[in-house]
VEXDREN-2710 file (C-alpha; in Angstrom, 1 decimal):
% VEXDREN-2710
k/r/px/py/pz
1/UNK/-36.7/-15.8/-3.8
2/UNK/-33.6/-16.0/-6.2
3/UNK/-32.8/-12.2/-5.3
4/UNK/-32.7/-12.9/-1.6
5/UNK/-30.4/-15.6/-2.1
6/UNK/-28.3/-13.9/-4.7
7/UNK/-28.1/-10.5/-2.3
8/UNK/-27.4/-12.9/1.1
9/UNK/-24.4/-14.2/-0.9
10/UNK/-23.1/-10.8/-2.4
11/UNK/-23.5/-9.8/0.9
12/UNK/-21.4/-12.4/2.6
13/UNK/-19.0/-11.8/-0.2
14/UNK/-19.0/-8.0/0.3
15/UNK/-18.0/-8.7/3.7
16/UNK/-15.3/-10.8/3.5
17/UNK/-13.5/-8.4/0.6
18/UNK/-13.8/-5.5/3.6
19/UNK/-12.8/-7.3/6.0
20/UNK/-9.9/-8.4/4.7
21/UNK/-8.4/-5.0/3.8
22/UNK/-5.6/-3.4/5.5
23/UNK/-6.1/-0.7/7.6
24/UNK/-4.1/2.1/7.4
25/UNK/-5.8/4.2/10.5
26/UNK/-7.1/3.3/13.5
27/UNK/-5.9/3.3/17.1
28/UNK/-2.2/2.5/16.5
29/UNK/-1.7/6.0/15.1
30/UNK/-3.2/7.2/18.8
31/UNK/-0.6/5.6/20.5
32/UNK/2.5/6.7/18.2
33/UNK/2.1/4.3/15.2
34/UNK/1.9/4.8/11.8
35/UNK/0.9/8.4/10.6
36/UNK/-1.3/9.7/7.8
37/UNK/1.1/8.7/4.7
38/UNK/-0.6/8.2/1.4
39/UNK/0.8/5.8/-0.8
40/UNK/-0.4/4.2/-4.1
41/UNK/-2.3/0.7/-4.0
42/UNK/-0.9/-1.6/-6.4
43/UNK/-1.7/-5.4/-7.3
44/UNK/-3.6/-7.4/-5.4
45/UNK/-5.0/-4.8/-3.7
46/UNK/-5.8/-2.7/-5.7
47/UNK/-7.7/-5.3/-7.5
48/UNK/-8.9/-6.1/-4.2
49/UNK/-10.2/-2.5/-3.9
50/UNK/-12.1/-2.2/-7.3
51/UNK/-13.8/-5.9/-6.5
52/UNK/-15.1/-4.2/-3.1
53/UNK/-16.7/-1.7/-5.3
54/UNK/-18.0/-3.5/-7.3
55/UNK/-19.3/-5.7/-5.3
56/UNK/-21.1/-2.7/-3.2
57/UNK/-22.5/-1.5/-6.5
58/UNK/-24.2/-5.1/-7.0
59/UNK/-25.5/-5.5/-3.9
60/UNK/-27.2/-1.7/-4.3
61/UNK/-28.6/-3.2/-7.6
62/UNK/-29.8/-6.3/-6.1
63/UNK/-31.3/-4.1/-2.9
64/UNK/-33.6/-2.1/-5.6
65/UNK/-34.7/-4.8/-7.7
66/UNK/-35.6/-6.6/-4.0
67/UNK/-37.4/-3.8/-3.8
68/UNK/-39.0/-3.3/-7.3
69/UNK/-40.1/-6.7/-7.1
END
């Protein structure tokens, strides 16, 4: 019971942290917006980046033992 709850709030959690990231492709670049550049995430997003992962990690973890048990 405590795994369900724990992986409906990781997932909830998970969500929001994706969701919430920039895009840097999508349909503008179709229609003459911004290209394929790379650049370097720093601060906040990058931290925002590692949390996402792991975050996904945790939620695979939870998933197994939801299984296991």
């Amino acid at each position: 019971m405590i795994l369900n709850i724990l992986q409906i709030i990781i997932s909830v959690l998970l969500i929001v942290c994706i969701l919430i990231q920039q895009r840097g492709t999508g349909l503008s670049s179709a229609f003459g917006g911004e290209g394929n550049i790379y650049r370097t995430k720093r601060g906040l997003e990058k931290s925002l980046h590692i949390f996402t992962i792991f975050l996904a990690a945790i939620f695979l973890l939870t998933a197994l033992l939801n299984i296991i048990y």
